[in-house]
N, CA, C and O of each residue as an XYZ file, in Angstrom:
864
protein
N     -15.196     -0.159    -14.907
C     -14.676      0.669    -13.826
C     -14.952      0.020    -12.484
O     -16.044     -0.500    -12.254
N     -13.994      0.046    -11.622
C     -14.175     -0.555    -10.072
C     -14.615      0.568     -9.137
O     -14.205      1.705     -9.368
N     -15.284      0.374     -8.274
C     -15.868      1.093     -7.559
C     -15.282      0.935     -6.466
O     -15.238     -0.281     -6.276
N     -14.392      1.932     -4.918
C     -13.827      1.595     -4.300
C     -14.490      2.917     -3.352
O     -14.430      4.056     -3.816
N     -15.063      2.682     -2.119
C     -15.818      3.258     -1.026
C     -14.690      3.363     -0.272
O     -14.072      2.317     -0.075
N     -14.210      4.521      0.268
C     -13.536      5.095      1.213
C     -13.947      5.259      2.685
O     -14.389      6.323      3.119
N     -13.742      3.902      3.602
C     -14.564      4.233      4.946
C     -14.513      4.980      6.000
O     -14.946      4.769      7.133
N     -13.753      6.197      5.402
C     -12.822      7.045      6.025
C     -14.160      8.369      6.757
O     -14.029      8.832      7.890
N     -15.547      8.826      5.648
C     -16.549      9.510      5.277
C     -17.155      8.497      5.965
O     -18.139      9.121      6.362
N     -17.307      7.268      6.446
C     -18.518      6.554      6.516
C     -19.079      7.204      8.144
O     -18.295      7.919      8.768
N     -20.227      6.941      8.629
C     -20.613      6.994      9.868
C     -20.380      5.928     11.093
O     -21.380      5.263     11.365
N     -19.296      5.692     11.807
C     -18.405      5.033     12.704
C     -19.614      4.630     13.359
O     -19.865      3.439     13.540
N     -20.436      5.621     13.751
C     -21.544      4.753     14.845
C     -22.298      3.412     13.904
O     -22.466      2.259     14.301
N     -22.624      3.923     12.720
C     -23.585      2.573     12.171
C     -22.563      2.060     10.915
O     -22.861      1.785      9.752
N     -21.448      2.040     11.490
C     -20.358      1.241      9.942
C     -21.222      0.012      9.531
O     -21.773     -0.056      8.432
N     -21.300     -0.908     10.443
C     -22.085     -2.433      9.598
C     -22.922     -1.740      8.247
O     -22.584     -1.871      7.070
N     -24.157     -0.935      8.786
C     -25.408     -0.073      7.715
C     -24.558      0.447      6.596
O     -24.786      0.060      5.450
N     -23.622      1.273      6.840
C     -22.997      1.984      6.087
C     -22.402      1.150      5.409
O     -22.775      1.605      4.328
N     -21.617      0.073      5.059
C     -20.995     -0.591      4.469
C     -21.685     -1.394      3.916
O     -21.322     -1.495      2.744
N     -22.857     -2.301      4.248
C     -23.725     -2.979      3.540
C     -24.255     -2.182      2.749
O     -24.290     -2.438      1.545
N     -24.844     -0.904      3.332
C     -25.463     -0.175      1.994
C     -24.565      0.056      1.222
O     -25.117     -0.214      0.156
N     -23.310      0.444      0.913
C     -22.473      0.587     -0.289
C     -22.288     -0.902     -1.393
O     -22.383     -1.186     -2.587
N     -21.977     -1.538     -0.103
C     -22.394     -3.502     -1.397
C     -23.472     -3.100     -2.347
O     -23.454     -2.844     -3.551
N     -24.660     -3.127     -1.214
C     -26.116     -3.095     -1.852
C     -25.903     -2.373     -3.204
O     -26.207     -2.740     -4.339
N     -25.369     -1.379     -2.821
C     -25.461     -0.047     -3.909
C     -24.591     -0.459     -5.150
O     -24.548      0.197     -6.192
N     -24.013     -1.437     -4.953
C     -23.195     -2.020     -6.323
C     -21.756     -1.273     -6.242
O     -21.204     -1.091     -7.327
N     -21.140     -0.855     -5.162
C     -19.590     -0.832     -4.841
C     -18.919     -2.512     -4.675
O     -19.257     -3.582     -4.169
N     -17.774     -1.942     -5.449
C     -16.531     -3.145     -5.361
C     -15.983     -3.427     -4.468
O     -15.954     -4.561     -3.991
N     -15.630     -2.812     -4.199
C     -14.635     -2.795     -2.995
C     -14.731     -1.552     -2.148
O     -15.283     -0.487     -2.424
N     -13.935     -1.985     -0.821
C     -13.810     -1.002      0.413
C     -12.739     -0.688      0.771
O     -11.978     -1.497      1.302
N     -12.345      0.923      0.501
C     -10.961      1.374      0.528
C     -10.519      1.729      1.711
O     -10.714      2.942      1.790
N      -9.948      1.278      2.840
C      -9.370      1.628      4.421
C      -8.284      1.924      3.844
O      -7.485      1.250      3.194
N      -8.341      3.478      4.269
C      -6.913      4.386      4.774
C      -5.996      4.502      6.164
O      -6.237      4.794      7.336
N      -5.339      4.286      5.739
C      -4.701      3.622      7.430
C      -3.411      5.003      7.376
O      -2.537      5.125      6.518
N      -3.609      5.727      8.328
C      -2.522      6.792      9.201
C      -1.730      6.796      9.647
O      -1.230      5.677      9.537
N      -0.837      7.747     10.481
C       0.082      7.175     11.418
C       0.312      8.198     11.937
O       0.767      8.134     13.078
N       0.116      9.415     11.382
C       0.224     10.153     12.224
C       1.597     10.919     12.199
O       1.953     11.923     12.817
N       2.295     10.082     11.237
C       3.944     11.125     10.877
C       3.903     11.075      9.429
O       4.101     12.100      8.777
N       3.625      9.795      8.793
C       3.892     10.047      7.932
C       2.985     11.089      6.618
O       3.273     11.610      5.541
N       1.670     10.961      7.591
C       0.474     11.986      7.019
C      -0.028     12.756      8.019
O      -0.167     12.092      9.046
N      -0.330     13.801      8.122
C      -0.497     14.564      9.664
C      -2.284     14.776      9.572
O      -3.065     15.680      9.275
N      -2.364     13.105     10.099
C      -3.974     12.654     10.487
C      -3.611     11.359     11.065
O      -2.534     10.834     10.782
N      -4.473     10.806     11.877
C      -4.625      9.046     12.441
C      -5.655      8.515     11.994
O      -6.731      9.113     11.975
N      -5.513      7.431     11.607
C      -7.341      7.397     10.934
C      -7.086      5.721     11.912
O      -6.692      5.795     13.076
N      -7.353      4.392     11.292
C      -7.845      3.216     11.759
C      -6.385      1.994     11.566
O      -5.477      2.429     10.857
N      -6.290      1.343     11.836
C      -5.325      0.191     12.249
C      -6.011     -1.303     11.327
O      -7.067     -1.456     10.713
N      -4.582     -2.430     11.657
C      -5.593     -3.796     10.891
C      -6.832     -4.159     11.879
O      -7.718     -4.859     11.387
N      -6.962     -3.765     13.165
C      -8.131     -4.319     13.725
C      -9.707     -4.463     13.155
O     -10.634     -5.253     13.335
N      -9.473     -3.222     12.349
C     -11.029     -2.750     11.693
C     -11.264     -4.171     10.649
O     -12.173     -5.000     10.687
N     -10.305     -4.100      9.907
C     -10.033     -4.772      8.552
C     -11.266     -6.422      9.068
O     -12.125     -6.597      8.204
N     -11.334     -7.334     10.123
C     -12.030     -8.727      9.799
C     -13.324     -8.207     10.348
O     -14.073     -9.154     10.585
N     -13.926     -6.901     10.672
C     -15.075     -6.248     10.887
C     -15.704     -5.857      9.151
O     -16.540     -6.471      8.488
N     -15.284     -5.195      8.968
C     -15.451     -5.074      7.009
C     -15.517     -5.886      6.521
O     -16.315     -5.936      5.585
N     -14.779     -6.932      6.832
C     -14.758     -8.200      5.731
C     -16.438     -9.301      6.729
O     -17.192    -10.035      6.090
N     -16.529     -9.124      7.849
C     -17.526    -10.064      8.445
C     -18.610     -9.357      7.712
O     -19.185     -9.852      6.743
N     -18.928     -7.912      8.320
C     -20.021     -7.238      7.812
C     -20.331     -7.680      6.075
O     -21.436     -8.133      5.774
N     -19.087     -7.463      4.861
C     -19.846     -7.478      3.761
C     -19.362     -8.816      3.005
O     -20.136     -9.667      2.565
N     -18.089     -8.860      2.932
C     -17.731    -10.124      2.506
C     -17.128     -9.380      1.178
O     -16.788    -10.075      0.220
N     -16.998     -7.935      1.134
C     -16.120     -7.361     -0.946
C     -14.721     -7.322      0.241
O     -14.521     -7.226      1.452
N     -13.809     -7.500     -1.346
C     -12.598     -6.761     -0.939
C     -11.878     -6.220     -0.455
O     -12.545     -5.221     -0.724
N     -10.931     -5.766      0.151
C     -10.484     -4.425      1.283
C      -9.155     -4.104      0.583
O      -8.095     -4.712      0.732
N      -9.431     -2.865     -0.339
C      -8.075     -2.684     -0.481
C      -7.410     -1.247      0.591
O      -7.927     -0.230      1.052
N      -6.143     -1.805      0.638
C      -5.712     -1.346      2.132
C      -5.034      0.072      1.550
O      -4.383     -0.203      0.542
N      -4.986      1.314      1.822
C      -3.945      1.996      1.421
C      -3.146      2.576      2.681
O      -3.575      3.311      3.571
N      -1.508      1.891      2.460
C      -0.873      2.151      3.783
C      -0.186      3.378      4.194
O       1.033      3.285      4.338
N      -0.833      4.693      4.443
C       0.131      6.202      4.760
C       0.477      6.091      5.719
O       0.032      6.853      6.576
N       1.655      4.872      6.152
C       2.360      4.817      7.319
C       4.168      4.799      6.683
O       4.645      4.526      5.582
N       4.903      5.325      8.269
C       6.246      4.841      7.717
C       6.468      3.465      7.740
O       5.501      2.709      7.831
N       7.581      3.044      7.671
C       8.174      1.800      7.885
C       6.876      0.783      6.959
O       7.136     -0.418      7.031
N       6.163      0.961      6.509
C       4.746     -0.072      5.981
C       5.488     -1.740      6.010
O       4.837     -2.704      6.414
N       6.733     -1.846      5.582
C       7.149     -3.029      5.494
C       7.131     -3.745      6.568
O       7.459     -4.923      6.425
N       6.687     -3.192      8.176
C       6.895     -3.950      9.295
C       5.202     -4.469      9.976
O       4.844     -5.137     10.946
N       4.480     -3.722      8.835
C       2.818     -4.233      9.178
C       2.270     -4.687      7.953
O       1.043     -4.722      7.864
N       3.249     -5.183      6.610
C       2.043     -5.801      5.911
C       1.464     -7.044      6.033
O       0.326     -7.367      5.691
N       2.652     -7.986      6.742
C       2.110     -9.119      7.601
C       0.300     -9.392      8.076
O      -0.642    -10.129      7.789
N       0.672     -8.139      9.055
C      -0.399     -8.268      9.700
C      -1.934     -7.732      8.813
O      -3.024     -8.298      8.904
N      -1.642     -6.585      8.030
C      -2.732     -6.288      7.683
C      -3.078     -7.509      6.712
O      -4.238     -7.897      6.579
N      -1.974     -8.103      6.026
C      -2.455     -9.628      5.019
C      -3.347    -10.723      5.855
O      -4.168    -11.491      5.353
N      -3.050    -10.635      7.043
C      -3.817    -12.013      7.950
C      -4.873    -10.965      8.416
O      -5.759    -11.521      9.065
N      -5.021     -9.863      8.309
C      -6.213     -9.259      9.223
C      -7.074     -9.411      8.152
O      -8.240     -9.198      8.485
N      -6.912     -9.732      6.859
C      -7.837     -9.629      5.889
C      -7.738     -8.520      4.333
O      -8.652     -8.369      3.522
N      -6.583     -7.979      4.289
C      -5.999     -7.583      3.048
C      -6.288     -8.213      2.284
O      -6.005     -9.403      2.419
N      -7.377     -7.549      0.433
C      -6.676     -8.724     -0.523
C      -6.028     -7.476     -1.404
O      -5.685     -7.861     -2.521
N      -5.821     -6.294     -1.195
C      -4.962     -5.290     -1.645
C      -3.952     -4.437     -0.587
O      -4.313     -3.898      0.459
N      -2.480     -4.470     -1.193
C      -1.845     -3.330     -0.329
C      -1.251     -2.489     -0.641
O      -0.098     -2.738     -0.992
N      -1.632     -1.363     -0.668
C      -0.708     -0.410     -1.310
C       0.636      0.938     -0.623
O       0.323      1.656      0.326
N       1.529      1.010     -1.051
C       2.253      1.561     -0.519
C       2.768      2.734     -1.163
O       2.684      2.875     -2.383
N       3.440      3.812     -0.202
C       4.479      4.917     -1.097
C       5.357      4.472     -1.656
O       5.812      3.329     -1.701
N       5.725      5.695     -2.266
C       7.099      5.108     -3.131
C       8.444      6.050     -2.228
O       9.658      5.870     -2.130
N       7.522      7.056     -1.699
C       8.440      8.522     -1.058
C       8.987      8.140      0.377
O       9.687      8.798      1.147
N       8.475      6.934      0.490
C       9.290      6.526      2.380
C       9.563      5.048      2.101
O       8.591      4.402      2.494
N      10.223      4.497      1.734
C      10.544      3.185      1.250
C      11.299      3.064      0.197
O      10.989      3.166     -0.990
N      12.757      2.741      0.902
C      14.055      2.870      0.290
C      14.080      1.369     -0.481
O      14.386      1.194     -1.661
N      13.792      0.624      0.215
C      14.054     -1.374     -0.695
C      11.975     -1.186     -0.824
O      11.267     -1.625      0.082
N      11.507     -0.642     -1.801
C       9.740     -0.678     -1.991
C      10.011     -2.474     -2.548
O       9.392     -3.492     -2.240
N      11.084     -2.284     -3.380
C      10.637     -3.558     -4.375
C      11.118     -4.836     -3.225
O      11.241     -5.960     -3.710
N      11.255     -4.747     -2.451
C      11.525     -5.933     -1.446
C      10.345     -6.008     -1.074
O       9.734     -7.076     -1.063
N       9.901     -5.025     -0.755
C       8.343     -4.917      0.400
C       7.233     -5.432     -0.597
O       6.199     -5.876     -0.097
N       7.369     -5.407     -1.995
C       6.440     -5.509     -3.090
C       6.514     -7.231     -2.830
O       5.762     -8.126     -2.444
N       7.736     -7.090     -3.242
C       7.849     -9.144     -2.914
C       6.997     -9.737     -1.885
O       6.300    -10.750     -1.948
N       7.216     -8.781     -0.768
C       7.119     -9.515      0.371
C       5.284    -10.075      0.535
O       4.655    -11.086      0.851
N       5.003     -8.512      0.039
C       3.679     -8.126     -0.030
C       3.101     -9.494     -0.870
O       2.306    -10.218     -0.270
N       3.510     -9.850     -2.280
C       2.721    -10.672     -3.200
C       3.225    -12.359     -2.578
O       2.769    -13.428     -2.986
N       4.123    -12.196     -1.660
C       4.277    -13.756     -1.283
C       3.571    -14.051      0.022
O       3.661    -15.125      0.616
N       2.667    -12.726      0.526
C       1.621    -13.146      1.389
C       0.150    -13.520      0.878
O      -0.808    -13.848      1.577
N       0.219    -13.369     -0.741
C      -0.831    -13.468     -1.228
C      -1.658    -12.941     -1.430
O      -2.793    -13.334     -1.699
N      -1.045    -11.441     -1.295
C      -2.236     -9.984     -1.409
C      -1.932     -9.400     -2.289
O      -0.731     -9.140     -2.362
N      -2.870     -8.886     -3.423
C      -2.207     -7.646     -4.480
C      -1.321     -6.673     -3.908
O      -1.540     -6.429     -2.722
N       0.023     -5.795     -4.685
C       0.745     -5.272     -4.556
C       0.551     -3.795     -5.253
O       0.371     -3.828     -6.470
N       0.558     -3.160     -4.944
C       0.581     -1.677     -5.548
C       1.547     -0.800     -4.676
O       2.161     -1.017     -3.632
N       1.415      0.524     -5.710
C       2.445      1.954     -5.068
C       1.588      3.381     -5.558
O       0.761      3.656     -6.427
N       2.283      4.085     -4.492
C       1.009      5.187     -4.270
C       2.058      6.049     -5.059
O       3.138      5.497     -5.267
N       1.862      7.502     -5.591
C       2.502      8.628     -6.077
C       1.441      9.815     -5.526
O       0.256      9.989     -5.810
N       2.431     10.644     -4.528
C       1.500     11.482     -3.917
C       1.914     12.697     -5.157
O       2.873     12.720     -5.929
N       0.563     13.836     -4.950
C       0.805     14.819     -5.996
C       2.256     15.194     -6.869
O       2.435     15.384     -8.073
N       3.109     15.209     -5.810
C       4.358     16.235     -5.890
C       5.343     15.120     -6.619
O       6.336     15.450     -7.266
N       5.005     14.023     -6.457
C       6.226     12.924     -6.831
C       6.104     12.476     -8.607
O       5.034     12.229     -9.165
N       6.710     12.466     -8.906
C       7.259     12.180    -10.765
C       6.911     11.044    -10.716
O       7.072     10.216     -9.820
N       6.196     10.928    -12.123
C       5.962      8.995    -12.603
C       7.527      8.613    -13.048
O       7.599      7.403    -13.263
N       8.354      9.060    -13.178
C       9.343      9.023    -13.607
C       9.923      7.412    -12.193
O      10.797      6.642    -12.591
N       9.480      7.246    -11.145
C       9.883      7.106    -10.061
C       9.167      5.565    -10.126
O       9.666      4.710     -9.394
N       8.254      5.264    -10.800
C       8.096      4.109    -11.159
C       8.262      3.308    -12.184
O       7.691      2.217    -12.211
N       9.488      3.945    -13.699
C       9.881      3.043    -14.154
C      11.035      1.674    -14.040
O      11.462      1.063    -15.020
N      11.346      1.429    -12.799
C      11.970      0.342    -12.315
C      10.950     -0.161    -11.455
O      11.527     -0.552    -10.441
N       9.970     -0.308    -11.375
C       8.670     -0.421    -10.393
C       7.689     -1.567    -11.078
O       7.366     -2.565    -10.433
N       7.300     -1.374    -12.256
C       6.336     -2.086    -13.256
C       6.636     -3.740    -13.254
O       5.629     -4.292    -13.699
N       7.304     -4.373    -13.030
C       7.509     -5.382    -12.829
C       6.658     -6.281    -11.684
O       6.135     -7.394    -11.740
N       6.768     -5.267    -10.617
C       6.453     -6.025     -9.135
C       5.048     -5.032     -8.864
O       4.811     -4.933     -7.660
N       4.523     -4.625     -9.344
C       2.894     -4.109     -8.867
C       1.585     -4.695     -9.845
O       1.867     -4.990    -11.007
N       0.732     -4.795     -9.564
C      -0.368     -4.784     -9.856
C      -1.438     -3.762     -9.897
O      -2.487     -3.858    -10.534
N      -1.065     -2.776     -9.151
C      -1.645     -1.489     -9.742
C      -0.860     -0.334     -8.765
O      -0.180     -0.416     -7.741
N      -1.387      0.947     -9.758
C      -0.910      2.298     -9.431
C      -1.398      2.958     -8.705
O      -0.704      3.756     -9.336
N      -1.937      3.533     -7.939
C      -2.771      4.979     -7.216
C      -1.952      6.078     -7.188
O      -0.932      6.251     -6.521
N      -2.532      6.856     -8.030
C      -2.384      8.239     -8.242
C      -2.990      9.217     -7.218
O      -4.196      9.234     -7.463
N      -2.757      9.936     -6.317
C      -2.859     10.757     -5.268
C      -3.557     11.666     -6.177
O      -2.960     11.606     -7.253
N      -4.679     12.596     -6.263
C      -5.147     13.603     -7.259
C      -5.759     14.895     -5.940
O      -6.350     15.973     -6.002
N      -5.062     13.793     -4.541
C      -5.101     15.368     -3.071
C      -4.118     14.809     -2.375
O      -3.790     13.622     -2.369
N      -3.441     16.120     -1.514
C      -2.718     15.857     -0.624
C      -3.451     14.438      0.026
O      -4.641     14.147     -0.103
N      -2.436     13.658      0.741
C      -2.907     12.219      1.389
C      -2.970     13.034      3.020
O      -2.050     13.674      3.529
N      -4.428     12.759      3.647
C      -4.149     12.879      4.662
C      -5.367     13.151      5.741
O      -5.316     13.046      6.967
N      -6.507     13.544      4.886
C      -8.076     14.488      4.880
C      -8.795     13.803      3.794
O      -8.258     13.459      2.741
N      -9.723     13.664      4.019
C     -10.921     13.641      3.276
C     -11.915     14.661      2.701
O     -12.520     15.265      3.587
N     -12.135     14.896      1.851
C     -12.895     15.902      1.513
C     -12.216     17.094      0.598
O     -12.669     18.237      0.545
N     -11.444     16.788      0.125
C     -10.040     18.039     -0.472
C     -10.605     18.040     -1.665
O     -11.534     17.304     -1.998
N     -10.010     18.948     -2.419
C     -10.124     19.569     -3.338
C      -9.630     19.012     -4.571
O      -8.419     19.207     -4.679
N     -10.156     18.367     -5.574
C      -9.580     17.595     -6.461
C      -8.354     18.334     -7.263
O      -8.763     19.380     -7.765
N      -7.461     18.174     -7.432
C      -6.124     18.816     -8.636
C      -6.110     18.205     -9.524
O      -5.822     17.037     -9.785
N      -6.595     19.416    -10.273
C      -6.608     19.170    -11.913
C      -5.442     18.420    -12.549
O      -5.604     17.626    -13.476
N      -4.385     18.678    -12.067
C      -3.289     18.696    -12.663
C      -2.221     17.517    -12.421
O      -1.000     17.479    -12.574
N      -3.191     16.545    -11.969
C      -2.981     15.246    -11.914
C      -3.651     14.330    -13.459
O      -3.337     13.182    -13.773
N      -4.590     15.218    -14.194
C      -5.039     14.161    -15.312
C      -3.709     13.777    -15.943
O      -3.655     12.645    -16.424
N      -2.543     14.609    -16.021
C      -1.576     14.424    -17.053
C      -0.428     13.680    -16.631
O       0.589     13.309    -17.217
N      -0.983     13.523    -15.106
C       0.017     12.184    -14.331
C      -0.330     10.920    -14.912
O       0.423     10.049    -15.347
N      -2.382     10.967    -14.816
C      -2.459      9.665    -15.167
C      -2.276      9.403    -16.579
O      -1.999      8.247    -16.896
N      -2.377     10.214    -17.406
C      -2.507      9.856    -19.011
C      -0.722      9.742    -19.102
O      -0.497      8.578    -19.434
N      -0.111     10.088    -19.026
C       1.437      9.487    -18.989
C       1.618      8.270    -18.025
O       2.628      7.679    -18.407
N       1.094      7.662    -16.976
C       1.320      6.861    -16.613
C       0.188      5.333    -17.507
O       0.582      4.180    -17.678
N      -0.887      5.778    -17.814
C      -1.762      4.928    -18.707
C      -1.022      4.339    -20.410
O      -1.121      3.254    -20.983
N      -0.167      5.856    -20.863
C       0.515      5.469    -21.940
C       2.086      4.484    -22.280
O       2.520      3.887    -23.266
N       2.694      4.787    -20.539
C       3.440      3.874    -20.302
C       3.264      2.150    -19.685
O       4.152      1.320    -19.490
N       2.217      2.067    -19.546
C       1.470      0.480    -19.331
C       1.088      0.304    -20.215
O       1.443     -0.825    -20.554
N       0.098      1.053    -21.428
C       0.080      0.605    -22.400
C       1.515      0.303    -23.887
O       1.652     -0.403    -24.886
N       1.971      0.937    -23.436
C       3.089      0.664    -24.514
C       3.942     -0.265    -23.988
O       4.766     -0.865    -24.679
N       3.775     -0.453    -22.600
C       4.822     -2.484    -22.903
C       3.557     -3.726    -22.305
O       3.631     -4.813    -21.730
N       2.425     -2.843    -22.820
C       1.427     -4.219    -22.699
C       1.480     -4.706    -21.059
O       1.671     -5.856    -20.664
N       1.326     -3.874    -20.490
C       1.173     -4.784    -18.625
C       0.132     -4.532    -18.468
O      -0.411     -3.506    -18.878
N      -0.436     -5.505    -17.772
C      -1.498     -5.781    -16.711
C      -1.489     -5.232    -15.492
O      -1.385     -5.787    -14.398
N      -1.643     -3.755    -15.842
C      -1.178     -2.978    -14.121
C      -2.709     -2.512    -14.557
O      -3.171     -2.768    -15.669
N      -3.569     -1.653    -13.329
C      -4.262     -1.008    -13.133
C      -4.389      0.343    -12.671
O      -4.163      0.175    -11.473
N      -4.544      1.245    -12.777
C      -4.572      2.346    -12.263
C      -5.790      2.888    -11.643
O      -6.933      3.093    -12.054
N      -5.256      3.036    -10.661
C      -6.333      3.706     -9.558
C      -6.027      5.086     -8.793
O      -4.893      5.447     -8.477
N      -6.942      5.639     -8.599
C      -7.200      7.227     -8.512
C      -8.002      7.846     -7.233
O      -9.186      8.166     -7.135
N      -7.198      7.888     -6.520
C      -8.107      8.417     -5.227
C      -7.691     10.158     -4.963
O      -6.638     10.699     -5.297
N      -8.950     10.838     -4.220
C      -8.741     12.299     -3.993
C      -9.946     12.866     -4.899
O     -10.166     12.687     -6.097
N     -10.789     13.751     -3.748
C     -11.644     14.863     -4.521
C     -12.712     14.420     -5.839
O     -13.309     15.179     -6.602
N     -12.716     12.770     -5.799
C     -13.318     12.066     -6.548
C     -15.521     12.410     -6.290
O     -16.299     12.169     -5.368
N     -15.618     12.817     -7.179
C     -17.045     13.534     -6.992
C     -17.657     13.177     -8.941
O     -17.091     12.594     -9.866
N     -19.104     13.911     -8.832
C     -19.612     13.770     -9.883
C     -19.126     14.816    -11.021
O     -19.613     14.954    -12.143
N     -18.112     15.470    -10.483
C     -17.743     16.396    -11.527
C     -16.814     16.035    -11.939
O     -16.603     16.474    -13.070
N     -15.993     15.319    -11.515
C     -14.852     15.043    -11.449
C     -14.170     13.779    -12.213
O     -13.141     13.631    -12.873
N     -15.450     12.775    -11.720
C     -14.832     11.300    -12.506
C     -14.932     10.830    -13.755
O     -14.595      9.668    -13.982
N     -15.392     11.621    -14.725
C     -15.232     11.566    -16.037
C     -14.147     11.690    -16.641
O     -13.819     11.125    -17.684
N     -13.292     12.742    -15.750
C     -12.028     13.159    -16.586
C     -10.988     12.072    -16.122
O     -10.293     11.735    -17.081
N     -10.719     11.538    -15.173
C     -10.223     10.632    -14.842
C     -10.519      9.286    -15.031
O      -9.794      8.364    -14.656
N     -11.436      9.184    -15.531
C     -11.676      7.893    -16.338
C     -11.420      7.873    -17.572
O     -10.908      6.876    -18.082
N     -11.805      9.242    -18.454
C     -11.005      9.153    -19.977
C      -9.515      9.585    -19.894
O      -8.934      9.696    -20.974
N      -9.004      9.776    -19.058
C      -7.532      9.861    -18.742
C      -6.899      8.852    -18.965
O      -5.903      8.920    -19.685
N      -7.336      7.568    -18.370
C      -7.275      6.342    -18.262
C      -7.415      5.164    -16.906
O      -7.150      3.964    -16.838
N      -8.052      6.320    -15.745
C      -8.039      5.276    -14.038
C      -8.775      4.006    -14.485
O      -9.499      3.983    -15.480
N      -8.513      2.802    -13.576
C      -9.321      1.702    -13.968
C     -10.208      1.445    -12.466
O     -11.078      0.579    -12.384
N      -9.939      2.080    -11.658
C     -10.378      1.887    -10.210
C     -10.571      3.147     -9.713
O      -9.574      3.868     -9.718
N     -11.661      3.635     -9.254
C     -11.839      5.226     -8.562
C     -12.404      4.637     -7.059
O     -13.137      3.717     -6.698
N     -11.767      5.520     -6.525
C     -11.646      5.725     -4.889
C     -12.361      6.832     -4.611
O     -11.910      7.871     -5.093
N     -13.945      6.952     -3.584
C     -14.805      7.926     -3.707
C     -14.829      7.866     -2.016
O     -14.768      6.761     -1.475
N     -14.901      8.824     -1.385
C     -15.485      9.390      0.181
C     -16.374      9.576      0.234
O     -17.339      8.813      0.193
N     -16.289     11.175      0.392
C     -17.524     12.120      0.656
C     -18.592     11.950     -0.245
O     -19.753     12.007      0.160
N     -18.232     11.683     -1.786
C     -19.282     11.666     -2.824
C     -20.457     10.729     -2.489
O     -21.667     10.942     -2.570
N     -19.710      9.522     -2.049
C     -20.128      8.313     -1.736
C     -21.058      8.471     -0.187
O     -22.284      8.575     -0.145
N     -20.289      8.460      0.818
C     -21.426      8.499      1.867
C     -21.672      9.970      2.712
O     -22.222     10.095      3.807
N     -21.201     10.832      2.017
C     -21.501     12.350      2.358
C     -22.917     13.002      1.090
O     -23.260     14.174      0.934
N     -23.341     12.043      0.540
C     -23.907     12.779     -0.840
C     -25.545     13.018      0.299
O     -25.911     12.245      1.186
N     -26.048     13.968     -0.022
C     -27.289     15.154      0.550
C     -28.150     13.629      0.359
O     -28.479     13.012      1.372
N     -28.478     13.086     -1.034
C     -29.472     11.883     -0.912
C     -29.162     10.819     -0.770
O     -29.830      9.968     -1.358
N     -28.015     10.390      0.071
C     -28.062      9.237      0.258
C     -27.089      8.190     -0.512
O     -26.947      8.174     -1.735
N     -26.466      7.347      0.371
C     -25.450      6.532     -0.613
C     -25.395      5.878     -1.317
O     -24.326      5.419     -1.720
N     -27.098      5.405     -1.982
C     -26.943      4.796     -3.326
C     -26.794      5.653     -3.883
O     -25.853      5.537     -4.669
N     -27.617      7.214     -3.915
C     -27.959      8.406     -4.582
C     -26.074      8.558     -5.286
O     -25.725      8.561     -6.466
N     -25.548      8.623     -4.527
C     -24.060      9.241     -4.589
C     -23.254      7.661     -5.249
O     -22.322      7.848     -6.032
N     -23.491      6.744     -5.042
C     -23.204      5.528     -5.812
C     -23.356      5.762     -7.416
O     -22.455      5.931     -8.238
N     -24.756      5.722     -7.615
C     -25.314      5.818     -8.714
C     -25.259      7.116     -9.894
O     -25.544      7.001    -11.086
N     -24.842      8.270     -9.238
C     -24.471      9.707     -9.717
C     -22.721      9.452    -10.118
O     -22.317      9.860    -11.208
N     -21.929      8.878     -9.320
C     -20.215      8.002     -9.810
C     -21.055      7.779    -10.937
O     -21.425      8.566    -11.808
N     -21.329      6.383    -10.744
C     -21.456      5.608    -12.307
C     -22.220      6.099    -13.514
O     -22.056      5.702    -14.667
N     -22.949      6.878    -13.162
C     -23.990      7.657    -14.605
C     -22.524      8.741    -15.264
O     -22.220      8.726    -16.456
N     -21.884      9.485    -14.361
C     -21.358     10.867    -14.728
C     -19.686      9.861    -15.324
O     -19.170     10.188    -16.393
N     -19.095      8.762    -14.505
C     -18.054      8.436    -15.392
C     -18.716      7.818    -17.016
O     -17.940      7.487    -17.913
């Protein structure tokens, strides 16, 4: 299982602390949610943050983009330090152009499915991604309420990668807690995306590191 820290929960005044302690703590990667403000009704951070994360720890940054138009900034977030980008499927009419565009900058390619949207919507899709994210909360807030009723998104989307043998991944962000990530790991996620659990937990962010990995 990949471990993916949401720096969305982190504490802005001491990010460097906050982010090293999640390395320390044996997180994979660092998940920046990027806003806009129309297309999710929140603003969160831009590519500027992105070669601050990467100086501070030196893991991963996978990017998740809740902007419109995403095809006119993956450029930039790829040179700001992207080695993941992920996009909707619900505002992006040519996705599979942007997918191209995305893997010929040399960054993993993925597509998001917010609650309401059908897996149905990514079988012409599987070709050009490298992994899935399954929305399991509205996109937009931190701290929401996990929906149940996403396990049966991912176990139909896990049974359709497994039955033509791809190398896609599935990843699972939203309401991700210690109660929570078991079921979504025997569902089939291969990557969980954690916030609040992570640097909101009462003891502390290995405490909330280490409570993920015991309970999946």
């Amino acid at each position: 299982m990949i471990l993916s820290a949401s720096i969305i929960s982190s504490n802005f005044l001491n990010l460097k602390k906050d982010l090293q302690e999640v390395r320390d703590a044996g997180v994979d990667w660092l998940h920046i949610d990027v806003m806009d403000g129309a297309f999710v009704p929140n603003i969160t951070v831009g590519p500027f943050i992105l070669p601050f994360c990467k100086k501070a720890t030196g893991m991963p940054l996978d990017v998740h983009l809740m902007i419109n138009h995403p095809e006119n900034l993956i450029e930039t977030f790829a040179h700001a330090g992207a080695d993941r980008l992920t996009i909707h499927v619900e505002n992006n009419p040519n996705i599979v152009r942007t997918l191209q565009e995305i893997h010929k900058l040399n960054v993993a390619a993925g597509v998001v499915l917010n609650p309401g949207t059908s897996v149905h919507s990514l079988d012409s899709l599987f070709p050009f991604v490298d992994h899935i994210l399954v929305m399991t909360v509205n996109p937009g807030f931190s701290g929401q309420k996990f929906i149940p009723e996403m396990i049966e998104k991912i176990k139909v989307i896990r049974k359709k990668i497994d039955d033509q043998n791809l190398n896609i991944k599935i990843e699972v962000d939203g309401g991700i807690n210690g109660d929570t990530i078991a079921s979504v790991v025997k569902a089939g996620a291969d990557i969980i995306v954690s916030a609040t659990a992570i640097f909101g937990h009462p003891l502390g962010i290995k405490a909330g590191v280490d409570e993920l990995r015991q309970n999946a």
